[in-house]
C-alpha positions as CSV (number, residue, x, y, z in Angstrom):
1,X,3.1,-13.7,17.5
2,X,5.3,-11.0,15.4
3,X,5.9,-7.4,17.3
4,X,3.2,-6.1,15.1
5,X,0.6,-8.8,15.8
6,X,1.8,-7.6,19.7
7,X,1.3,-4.0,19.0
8,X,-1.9,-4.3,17.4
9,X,-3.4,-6.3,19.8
10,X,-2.4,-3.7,22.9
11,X,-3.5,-0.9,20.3
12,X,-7.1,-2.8,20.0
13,X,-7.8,-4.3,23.5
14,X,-6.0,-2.0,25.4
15,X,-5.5,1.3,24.5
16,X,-8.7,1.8,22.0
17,X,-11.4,-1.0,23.6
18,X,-12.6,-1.7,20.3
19,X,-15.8,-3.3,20.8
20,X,-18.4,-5.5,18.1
21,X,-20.4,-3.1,17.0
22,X,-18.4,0.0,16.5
23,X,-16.9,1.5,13.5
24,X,-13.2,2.0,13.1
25,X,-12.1,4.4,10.5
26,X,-8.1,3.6,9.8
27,X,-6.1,5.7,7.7
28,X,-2.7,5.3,6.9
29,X,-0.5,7.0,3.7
30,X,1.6,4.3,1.5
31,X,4.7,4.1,3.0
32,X,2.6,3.0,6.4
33,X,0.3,0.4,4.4
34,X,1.1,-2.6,6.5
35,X,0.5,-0.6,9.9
36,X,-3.2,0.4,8.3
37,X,-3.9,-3.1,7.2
38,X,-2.3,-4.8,10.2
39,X,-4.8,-2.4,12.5
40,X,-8.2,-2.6,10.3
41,X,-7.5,-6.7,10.6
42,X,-7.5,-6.1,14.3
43,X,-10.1,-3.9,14.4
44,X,-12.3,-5.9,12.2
45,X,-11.6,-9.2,14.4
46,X,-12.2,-7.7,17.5
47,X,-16.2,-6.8,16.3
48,X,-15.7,-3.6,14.4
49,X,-16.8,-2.6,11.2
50,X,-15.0,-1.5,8.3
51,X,-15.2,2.3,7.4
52,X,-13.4,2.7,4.0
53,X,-13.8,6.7,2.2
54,X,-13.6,7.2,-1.3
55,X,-12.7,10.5,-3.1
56,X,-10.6,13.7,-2.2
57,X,-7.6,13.6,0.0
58,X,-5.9,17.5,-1.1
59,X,-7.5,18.8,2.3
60,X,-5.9,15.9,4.5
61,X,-2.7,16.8,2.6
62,X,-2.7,14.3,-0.3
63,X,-2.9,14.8,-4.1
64,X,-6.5,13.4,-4.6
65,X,-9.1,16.5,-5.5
66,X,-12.4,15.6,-6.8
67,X,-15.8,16.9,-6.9
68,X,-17.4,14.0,-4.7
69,X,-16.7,11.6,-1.4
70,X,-17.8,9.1,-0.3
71,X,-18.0,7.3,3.0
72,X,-18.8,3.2,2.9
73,X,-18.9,1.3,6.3
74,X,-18.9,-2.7,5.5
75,X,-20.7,-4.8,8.3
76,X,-19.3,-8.2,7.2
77,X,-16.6,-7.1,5.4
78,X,-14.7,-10.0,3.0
79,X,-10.8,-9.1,1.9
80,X,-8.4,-10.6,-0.3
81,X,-5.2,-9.5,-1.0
82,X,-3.6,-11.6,-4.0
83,X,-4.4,-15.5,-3.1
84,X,-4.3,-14.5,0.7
85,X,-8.1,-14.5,2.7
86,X,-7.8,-12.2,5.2
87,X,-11.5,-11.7,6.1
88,X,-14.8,-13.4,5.3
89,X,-17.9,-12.1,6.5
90,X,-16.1,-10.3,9.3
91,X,-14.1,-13.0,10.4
92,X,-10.5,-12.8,10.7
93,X,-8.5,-15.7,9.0
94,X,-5.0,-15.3,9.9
């Protein structure tokens, strides 16, 4: 298990209880990417859902303004990134 497989899991279990059922909203800027992914996998394989937001980020002190948001929660969420399955229907596959 890598040092941010560790982290995550204390993170998940420990320090946040994420339970199935509840919805975890992870945000993270570019140059954290992997952290965000890393801790929406755990997240998502300890029970939660997925809470993705579309739209303006200017007043969270990005570049992003637009005239509508929108907030998406995923129950069974399924991700790919490239040829890689990291989820299908909520379950975690690496």
């Amino acid at each position: 298990m890598s040092d941010l497989d560790q982290a995550v899991s204390t993170v998940v279990q420990r320090c946040l209880r994420i339970e199935s059922g509840e919805t975890v909203l992870v945000v993270a800027d570019p140059d954290r990417a992997a952290l965000g992914q890393a801790l929406l996998a755990g997240a998502l394989d300890a029970g939660g859902t997925a809470h993705v937001a579309f739209g303006a980020s200017a007043a969270i002190g990005g570049n992003v303004t637009v005239p509508v948001y929108l907030d998406v929660v995923v129950l069974e969420p399924s991700l790919h990134i490239g040829e890689m399955h990291v989820l299908d229907g909520g379950r975690h596959l690496l």
